[in-house]
DRENPA-3360 file (N, C-alpha, C; in nm, 2 decimals, always signed):
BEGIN
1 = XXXXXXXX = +12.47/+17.76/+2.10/+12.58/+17.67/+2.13/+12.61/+17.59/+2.00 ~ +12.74/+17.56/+1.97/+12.76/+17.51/+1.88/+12.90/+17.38/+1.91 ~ +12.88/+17.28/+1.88/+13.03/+17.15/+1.86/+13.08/+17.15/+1.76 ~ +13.17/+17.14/+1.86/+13.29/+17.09/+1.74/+13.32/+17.00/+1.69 ~ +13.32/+16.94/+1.62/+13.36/+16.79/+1.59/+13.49/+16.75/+1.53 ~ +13.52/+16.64/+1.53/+13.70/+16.61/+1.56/+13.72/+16.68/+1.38 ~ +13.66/+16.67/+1.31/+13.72/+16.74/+1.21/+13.75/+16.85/+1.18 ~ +13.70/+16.94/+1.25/+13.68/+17.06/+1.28/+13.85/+17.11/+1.35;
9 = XXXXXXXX = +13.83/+17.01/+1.47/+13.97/+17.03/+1.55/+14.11/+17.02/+1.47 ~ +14.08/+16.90/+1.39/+14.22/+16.88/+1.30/+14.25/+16.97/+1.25 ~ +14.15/+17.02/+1.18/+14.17/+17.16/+1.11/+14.21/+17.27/+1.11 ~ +14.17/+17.27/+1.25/+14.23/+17.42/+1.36/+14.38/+17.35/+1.43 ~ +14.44/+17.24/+1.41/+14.54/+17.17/+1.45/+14.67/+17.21/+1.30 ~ +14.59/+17.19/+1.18/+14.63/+17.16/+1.03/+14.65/+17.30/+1.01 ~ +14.60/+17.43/+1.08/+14.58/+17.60/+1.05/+14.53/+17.57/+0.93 ~ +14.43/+17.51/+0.90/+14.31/+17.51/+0.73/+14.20/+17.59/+0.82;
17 = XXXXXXXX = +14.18/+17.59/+0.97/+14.09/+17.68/+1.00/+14.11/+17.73/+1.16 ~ +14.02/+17.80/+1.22/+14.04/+17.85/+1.33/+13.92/+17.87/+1.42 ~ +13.93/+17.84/+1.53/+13.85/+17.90/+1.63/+13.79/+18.04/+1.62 ~ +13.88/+18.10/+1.58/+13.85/+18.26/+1.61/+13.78/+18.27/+1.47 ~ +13.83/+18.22/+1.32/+13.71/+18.21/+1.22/+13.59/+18.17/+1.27 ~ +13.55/+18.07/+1.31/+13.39/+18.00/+1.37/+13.36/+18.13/+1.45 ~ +13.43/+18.14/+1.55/+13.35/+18.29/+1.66/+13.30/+18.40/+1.58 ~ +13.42/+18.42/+1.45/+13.37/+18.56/+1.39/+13.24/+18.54/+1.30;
25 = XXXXXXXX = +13.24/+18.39/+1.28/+13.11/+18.42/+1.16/+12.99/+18.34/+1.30 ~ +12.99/+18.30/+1.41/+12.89/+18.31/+1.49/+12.94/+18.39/+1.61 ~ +12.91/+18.52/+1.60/+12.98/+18.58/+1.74/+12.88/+18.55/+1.84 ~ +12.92/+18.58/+1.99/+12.86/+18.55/+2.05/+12.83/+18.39/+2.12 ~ +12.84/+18.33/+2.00/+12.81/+18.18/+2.04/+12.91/+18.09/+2.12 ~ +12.86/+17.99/+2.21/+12.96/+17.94/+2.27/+13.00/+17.82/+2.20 ~ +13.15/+17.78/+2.17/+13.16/+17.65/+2.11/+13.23/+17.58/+2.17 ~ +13.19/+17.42/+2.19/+13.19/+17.28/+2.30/+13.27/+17.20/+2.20;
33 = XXXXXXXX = +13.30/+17.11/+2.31/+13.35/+16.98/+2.21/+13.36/+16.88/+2.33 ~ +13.36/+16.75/+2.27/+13.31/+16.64/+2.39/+13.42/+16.58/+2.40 ~ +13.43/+16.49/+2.48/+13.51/+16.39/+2.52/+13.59/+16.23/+2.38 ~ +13.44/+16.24/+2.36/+13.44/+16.16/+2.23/+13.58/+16.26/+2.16 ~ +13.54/+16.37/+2.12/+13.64/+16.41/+2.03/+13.76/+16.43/+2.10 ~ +13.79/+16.44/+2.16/+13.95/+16.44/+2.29/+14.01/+16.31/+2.22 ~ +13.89/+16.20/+2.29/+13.96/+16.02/+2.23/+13.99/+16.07/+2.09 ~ +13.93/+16.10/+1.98/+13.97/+16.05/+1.83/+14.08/+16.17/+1.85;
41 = XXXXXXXX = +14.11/+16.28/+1.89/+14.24/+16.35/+1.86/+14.34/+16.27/+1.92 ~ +14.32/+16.20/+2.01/+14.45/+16.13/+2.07/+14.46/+15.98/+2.04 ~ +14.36/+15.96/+1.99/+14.36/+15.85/+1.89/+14.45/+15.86/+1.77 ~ +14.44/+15.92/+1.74/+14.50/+15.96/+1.57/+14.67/+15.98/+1.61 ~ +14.69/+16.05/+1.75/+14.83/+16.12/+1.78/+14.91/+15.93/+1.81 ~ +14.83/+15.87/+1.89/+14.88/+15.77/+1.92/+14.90/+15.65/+1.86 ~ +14.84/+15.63/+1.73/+14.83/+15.55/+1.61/+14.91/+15.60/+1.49 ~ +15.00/+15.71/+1.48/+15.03/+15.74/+1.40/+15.18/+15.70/+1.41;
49 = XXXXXXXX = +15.23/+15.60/+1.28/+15.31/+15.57/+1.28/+15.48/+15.65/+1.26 ~ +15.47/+15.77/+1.21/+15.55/+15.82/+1.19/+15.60/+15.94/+1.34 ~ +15.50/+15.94/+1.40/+15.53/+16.03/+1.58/+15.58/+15.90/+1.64 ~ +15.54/+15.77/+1.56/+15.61/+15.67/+1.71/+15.74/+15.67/+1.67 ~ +15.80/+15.68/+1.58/+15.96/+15.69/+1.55/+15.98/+15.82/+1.59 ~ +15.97/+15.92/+1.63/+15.99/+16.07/+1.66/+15.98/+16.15/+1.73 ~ +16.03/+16.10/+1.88/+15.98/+16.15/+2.01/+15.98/+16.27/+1.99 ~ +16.03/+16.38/+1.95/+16.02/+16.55/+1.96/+15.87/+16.61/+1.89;
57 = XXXXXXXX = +15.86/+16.54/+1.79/+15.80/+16.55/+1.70/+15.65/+16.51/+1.80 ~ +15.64/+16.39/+1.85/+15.52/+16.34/+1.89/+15.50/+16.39/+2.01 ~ +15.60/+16.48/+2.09/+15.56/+16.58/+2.22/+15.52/+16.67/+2.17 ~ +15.60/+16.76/+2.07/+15.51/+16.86/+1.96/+15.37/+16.85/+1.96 ~ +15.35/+16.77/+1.87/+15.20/+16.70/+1.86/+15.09/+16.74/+1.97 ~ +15.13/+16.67/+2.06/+15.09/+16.63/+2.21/+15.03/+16.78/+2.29 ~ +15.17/+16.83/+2.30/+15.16/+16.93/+2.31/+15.04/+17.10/+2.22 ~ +15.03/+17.05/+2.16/+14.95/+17.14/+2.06/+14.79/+17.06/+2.08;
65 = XXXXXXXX = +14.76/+16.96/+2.08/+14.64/+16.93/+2.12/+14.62/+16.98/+2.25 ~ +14.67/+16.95/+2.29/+14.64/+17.06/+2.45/+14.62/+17.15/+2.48 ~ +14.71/+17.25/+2.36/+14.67/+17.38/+2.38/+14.52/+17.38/+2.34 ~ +14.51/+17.34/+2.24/+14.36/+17.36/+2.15/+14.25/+17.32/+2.22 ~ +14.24/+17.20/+2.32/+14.13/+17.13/+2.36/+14.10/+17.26/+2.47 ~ +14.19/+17.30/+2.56/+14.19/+17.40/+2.69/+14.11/+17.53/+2.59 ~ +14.11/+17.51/+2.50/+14.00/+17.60/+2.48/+13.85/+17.59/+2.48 ~ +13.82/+17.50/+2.45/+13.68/+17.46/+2.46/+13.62/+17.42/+2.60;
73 = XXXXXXXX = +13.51/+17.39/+2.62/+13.45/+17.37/+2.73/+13.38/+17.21/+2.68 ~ +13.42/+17.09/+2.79/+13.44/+16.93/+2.68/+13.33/+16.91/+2.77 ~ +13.27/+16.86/+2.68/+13.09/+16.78/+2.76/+13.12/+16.65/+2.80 ~ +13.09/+16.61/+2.87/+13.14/+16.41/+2.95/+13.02/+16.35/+2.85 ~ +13.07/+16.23/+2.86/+12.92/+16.14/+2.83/+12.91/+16.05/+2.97 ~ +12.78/+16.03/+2.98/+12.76/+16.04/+3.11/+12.61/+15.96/+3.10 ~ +12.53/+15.88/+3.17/+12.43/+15.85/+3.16/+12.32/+15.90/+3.07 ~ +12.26/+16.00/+3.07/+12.21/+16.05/+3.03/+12.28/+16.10/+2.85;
81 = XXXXXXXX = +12.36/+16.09/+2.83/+12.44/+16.10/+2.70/+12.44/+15.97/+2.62 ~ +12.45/+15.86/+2.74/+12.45/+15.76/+2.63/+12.29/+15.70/+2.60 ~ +12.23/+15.72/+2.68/+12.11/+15.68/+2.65/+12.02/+15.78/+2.49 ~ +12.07/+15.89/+2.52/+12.07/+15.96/+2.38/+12.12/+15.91/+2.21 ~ +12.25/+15.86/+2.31/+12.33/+15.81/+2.21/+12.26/+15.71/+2.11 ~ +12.24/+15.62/+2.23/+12.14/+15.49/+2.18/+12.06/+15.53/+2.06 ~ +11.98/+15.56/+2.13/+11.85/+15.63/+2.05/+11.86/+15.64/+1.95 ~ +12.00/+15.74/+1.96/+12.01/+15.79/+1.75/+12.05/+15.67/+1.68;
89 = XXXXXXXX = +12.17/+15.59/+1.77/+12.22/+15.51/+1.66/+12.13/+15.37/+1.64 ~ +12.05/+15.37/+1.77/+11.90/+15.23/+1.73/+11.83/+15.28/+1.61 ~ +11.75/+15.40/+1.58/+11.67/+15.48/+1.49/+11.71/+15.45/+1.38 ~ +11.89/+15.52/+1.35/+11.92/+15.53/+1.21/+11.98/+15.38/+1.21 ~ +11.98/+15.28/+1.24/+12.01/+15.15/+1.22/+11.92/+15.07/+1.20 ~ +11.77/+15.07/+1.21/+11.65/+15.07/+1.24/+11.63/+15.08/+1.13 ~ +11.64/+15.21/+1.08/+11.60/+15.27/+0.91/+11.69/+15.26/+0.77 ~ +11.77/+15.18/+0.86/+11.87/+15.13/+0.74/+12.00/+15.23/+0.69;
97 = XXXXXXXX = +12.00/+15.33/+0.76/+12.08/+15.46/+0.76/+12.20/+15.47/+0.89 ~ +12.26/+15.32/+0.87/+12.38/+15.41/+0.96/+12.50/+15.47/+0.99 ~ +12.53/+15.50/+1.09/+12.66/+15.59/+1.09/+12.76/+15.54/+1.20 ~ +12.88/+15.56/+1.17/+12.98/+15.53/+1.29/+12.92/+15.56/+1.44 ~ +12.95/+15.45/+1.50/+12.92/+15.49/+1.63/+12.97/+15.57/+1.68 ~ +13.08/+15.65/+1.67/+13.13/+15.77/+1.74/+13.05/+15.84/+1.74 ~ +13.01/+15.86/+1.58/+12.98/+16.04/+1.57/+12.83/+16.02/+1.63 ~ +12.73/+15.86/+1.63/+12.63/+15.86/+1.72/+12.61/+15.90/+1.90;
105 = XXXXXXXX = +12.78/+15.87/+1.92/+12.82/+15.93/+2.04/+12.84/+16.10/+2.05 ~ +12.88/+16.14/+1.92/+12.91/+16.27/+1.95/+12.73/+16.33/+1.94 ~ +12.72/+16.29/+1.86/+12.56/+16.36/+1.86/+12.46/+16.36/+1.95 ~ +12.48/+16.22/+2.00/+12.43/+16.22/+2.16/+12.46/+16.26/+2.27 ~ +12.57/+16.33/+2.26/+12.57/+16.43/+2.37/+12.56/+16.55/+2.35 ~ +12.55/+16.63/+2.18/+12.53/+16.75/+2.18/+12.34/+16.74/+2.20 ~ +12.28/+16.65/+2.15/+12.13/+16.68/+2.16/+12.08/+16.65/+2.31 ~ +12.20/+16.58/+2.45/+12.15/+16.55/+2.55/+12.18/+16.68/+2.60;
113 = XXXXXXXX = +12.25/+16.77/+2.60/+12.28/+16.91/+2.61/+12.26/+17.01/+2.56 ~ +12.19/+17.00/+2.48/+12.01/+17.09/+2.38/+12.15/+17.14/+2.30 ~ +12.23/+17.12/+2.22/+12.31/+17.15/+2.09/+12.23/+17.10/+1.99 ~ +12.20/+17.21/+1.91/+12.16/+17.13/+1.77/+12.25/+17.21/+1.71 ~ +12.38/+17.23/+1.70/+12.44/+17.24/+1.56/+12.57/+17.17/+1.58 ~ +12.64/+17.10/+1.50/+12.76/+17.08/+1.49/+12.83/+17.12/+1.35 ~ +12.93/+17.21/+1.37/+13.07/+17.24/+1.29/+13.18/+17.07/+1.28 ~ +13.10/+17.06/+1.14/+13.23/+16.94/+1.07/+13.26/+16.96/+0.96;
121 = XXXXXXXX = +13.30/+16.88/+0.88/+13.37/+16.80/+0.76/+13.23/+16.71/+0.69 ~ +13.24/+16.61/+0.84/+13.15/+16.53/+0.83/+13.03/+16.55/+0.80 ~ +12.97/+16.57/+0.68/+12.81/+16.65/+0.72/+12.73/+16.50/+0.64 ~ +12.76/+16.42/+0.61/+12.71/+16.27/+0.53/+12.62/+16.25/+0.70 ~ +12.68/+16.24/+0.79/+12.65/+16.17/+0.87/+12.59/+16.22/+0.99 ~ +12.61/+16.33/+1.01/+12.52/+16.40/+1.10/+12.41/+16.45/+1.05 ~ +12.42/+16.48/+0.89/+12.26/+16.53/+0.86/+12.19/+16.43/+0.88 ~ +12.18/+16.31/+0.88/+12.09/+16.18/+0.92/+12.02/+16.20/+1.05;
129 = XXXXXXXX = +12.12/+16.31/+1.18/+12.09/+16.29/+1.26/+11.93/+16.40/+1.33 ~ +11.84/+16.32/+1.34/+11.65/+16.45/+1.40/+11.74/+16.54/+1.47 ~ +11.67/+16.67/+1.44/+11.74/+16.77/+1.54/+11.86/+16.81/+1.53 ~ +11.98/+16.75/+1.46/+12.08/+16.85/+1.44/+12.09/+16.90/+1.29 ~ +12.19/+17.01/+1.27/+12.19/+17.06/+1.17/+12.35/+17.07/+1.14 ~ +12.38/+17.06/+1.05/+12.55/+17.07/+1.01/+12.57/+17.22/+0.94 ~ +12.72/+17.28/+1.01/+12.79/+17.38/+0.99/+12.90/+17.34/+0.91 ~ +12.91/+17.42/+0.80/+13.05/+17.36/+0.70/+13.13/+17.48/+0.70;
137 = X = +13.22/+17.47/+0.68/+13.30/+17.56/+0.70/+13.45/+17.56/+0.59;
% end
C-alpha cells in the first residue's frame, strides 16, 4: 500500500503526473489517500483568490478534484489515527525536529493503517518520520 500525499494529488490535478504513472512503476499496489489530504485540496480550491472572482472557473476546479479523489480509497482519522498522530508529532518535537502538523496527521494515519510509504514532493518532512519511507516521483 502506498499514500498519496496532497502533493502528489496537485500534480496529478497540474497533469506533471498521474495515477496510472505511480501504478505502472508499482503495479499491483494499492494507492490511499486520507481525509487530511481532501481538506488541503479544498483548502487551496477555496482560498484561492483568483477562482473567487470566477465562478466557471472555480466549478471547473471543483469539479476535477472530484473526479481525482473518487479514485482513491480516503482513510478517516479516527481515534486511533490521532493518537498515532500524536505520537509522531510529540517525538519529532521532543527531538527538536518538527514538522507541520498536517503532514504529522497524514502520517499518522498511514502508519495507524500499517502504510509505510508515502508518494510526495514533500520528502524534508516525512523522512523524519520512524517507519515511513518517501516515494519521489
Amino acid at each position: 500500500m502506498i499514500l498519496a500525499d496532497t502533493t502528489f494529488l496537485i500534480d496529478c490535478l497540474r497533469r506533471k503526473t498521474s495515477v496510472e504513472n505511480l501504478l505502472a512503476s508499482y503495479p499491483g499496489e494499492l494507492i490511499l489517500t486520507t481525509e487530511i489530504n481532501v481538506f488541503e485540496l479544498y483548502l487551496g480550491l477555496y482560498s484561492n483568490q483568483i477562482l473567487s472572482r470566477n465562478n466557471d472557473l472555480f466549478k471547473r476546479r471543483r469539479k476535477t478534484i472530484r473526479e481525482l479523489i473518487v479514485r482513491f480509497q480516503i482513510l478517516p482519522f479516527t481515534r486511533k489515527e490521532a493518537v498515532e498522530s500524536a505520537q509522531i508529532l510529540g517525538n519529532l518535537n521532543r527531538s527538536g525536529k518538527p514538522i507541520d502538523f498536517r503532514d504529522g496527521l497524514i502520517a499518522g494515519i498511514a502508519r495507524a493503517n500499517g502504510i509505510q510509504r508515502i508518494v510526495t514532493r514533500d520528502q524534508d518532512h516525512f523522512k523524519r518520520i520512524e517507519d515511513i519511507s518517501v516515494i519521489s516521483y
